[in-house]
C-alpha positions as semicolon CSV with decimal commas, in nm:
position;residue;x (nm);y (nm);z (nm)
1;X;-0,137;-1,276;-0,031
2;X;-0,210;-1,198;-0,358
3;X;-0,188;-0,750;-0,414
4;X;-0,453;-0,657;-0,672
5;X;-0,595;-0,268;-0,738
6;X;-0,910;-0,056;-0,722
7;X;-1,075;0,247;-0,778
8;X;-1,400;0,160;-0,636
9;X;-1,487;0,450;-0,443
10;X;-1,405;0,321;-0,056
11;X;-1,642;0,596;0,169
12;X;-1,419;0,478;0,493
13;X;-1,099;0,652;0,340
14;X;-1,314;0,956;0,240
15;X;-1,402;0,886;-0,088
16;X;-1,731;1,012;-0,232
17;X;-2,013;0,784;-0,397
18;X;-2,006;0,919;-0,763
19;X;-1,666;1,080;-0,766
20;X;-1,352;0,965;-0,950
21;X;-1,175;0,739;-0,655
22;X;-0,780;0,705;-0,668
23;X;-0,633;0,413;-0,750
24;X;-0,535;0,186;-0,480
25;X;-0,348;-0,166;-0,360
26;X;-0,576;-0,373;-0,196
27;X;-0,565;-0,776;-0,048
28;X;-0,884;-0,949;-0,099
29;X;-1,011;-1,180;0,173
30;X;-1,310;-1,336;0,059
31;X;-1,572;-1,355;-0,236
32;X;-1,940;-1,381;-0,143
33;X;-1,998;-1,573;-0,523
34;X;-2,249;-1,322;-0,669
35;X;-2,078;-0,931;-0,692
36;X;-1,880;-0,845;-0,376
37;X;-1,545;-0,925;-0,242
38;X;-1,422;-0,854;0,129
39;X;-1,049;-0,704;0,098
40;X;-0,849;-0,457;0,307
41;X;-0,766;-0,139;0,202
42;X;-0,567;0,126;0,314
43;X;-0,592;-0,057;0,662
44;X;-0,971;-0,112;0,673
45;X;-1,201;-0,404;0,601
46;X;-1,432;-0,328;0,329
47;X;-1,669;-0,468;0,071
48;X;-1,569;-0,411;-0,327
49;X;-1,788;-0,508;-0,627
50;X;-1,524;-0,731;-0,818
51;X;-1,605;-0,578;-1,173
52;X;-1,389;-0,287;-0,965
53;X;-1,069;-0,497;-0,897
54;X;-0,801;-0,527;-1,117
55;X;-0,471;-0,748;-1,171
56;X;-0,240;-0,439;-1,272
57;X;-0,243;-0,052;-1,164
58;X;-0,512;0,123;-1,376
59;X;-0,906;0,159;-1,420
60;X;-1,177;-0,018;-1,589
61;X;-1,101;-0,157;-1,937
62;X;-0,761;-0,024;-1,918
63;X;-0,589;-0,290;-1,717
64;X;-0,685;-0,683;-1,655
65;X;-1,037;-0,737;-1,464
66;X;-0,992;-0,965;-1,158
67;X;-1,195;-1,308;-1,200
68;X;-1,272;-1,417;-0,840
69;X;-1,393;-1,738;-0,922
70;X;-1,047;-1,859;-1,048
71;X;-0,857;-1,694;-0,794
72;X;-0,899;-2,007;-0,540
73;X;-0,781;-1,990;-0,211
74;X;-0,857;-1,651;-0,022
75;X;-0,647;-1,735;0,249
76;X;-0,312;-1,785;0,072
């Protein structure tokens, strides 16, 4: 399982919508081919608009984007 990083705001850990979220691990599960991936996070199941994950520790346009579609097997 492959560990890749966030800071999409996740509502279930108490984040707000709009606020600055912190930076987190997560494992991603699945990819629904259009915006969202399924991957758990701090312990929960959630949904996370891939422009939000990341290969290294960091935010958006600071660190690698996260291509689903040439990740491959979910599972692994």
């Amino acid at each position: 399982m492959k560990i890749l990083y966030t800071d999409y705001p996740i509502i279930e850990l108490g984040d707000k919508s709009g606020e600055i979220a912190p930076i987190r691990e997560i494992i991603p599960i699945s990819y629904d081919n259009d915006k969202y991936c399924n991957a758990i996070v701090g312990g929960i199941e959630t949904k996370i608009k891939s422009g939000y994950i990341y290969t290294k520790k960091g935010r958006c346009l600071k660190v690698p984007a996260f291509n689903p579609t040439k990740y491959g097997d979910f599972k692994k």
